[in-house]
TORNU-166445 format. One record per residue (C-alpha): residue number from 1; x, y, z. Coordinates in Angstrom, 3 decimals. Example, Ala and Ser with C-alpha at 12.3 -4.5 7.8 and 13.67 -1.06 7.14 Angstrom:
<sites>
1 12.300 -4.500 7.800
2 13.670 -1.060 7.140
</sites>
This chain:
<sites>
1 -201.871 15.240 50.442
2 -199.128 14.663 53.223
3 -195.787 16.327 52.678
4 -194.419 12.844 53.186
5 -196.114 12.324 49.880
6 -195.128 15.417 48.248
7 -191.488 14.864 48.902
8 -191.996 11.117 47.692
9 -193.557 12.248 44.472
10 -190.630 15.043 44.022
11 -188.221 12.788 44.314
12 -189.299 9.828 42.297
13 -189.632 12.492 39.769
14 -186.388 14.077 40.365
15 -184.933 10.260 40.073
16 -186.644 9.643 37.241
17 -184.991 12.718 35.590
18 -181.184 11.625 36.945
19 -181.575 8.700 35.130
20 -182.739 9.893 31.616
21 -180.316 12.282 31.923
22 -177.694 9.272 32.739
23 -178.802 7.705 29.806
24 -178.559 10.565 27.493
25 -175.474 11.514 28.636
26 -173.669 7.503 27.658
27 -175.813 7.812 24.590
28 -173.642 11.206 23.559
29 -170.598 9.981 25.138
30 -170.640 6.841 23.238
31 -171.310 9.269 20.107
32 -168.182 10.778 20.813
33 -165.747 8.455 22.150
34 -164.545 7.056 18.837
35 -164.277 10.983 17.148
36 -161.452 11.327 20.012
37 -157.986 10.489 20.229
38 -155.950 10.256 23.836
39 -154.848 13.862 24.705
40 -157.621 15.327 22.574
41 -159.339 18.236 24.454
42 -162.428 19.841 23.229
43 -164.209 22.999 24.976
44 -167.504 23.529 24.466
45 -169.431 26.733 23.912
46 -173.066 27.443 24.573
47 -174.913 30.997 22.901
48 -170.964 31.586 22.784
49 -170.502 31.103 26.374
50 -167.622 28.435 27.640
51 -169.479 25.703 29.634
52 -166.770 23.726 30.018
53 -164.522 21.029 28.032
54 -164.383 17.387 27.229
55 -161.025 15.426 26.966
56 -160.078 12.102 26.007
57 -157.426 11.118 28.648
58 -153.948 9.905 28.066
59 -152.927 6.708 29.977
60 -149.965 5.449 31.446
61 -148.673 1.743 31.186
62 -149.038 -0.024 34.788
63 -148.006 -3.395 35.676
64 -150.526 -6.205 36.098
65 -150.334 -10.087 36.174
66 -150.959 -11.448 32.840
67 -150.061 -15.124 33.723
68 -151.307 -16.402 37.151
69 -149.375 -19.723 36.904
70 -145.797 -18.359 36.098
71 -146.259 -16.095 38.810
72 -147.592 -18.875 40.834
73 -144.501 -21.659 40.360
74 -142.404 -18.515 41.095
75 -144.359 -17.346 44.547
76 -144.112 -21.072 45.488
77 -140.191 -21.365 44.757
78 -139.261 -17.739 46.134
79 -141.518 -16.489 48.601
80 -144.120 -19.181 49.500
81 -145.250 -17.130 52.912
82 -146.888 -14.731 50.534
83 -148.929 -18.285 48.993
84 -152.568 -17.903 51.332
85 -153.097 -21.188 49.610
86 -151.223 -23.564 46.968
87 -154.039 -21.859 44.788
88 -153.170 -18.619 45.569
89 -151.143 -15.813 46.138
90 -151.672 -13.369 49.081
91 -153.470 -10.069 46.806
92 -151.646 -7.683 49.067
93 -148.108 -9.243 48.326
94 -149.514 -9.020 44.405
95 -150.323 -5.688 44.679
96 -146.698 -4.681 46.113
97 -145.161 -6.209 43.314
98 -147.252 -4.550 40.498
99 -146.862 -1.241 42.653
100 -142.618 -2.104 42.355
101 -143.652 -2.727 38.692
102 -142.906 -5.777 38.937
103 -139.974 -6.169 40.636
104 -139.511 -8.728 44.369
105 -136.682 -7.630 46.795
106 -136.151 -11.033 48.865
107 -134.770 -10.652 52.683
108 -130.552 -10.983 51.230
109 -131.299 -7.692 48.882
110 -131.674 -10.355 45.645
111 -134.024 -8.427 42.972
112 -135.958 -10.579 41.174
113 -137.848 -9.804 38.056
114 -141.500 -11.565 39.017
115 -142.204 -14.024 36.210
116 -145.975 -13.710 34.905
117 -146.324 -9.862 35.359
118 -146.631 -7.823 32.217
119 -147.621 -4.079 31.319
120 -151.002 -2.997 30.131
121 -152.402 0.465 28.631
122 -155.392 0.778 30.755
123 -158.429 2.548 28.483
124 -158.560 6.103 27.763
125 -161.317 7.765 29.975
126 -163.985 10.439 28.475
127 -163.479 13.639 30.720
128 -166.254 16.319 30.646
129 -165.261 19.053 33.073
130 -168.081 21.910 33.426
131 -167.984 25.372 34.595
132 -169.828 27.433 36.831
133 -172.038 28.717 34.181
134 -172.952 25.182 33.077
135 -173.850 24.384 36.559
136 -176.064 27.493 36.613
137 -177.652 26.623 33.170
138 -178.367 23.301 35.074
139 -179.750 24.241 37.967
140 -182.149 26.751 36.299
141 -183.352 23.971 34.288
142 -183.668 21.445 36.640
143 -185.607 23.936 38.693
144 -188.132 24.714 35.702
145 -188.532 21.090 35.133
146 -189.293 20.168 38.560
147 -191.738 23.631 38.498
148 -194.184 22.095 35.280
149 -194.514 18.500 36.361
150 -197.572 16.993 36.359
151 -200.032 17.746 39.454
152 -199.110 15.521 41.972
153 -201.831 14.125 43.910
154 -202.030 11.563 46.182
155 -203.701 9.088 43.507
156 -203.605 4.764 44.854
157 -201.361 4.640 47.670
158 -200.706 0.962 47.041
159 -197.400 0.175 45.886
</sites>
């Protein structure tokens, strides 16, 4: 067998591994998800060794545009260079204004509060933070999994 096909046959392995592991790990963290509150940190201990933590992340309000035609009649009455179309509004301009949360300066220093704009709580993210002797855990495993796999051999080369 070629090492072309040796290296092909590692790595569809080693791909094949990534993704059970992906899977497994959105099984657990869909396990776990509802048992946390935002804020909630947990650390996690292997044969009494710290391998690192999960956390359930706090989030911040942020501006966003929760009605598209309120903020379109206003665009079209207040700033109508920032319109790339009478269906609508230039993204960057959009993007400004949420980033000003929410708030349009016009060229006389008028501030106007942006009609259709609103504030959201985005989702609270699962963190999982690992340390080094998780990553060596891992990489000793990986390495004995990749080590027992089947023979490879070079088998039909159709694909």
């Amino acid at each position: 067998m070629t090492l072309s096909t040796e290296q092909a046959a590692r790595l569809v392995l080693a791909a094949v591994i990534r993704d059970a592991i992906d899977d497994r790990v959105e099984d657990i963290r869909s396990e776990l998800r509802p048992e946390l509150n935002p804020g909630d940190r947990t650390a996690a201990y292997v044969d009494g060794i710290h391998v690192g933590a999960v956390q359930m992340t706090q989030t911040k309000p942020a501006t966003k545009v929760v009605d598209y035609g309120a903020l379109m009649v206003w665009v079209m009455e207040h700033n109508p260079t920032a319109l790339v179309t009478t269906q609508t509004v230039n993204r960057a301009w959009v993007d400004r204004i949420v980033k000003n949360g929410g708030e349009w300066i016009d060229s006389d220093g008028v501030v106007y509060e942006v009609p259709g704009l609103g504030v959201a709580q985005a989702s609270p993210n699962l963190v999982v933070t690992k340390t080094d002797a998780a990553r060596a855990w891992a990489q000793t495993a990986l390495e004995a999994a990749m080590n027992t796999q089947p023979a490879i051999t070079a088998g039909d080369t159709d694909v």
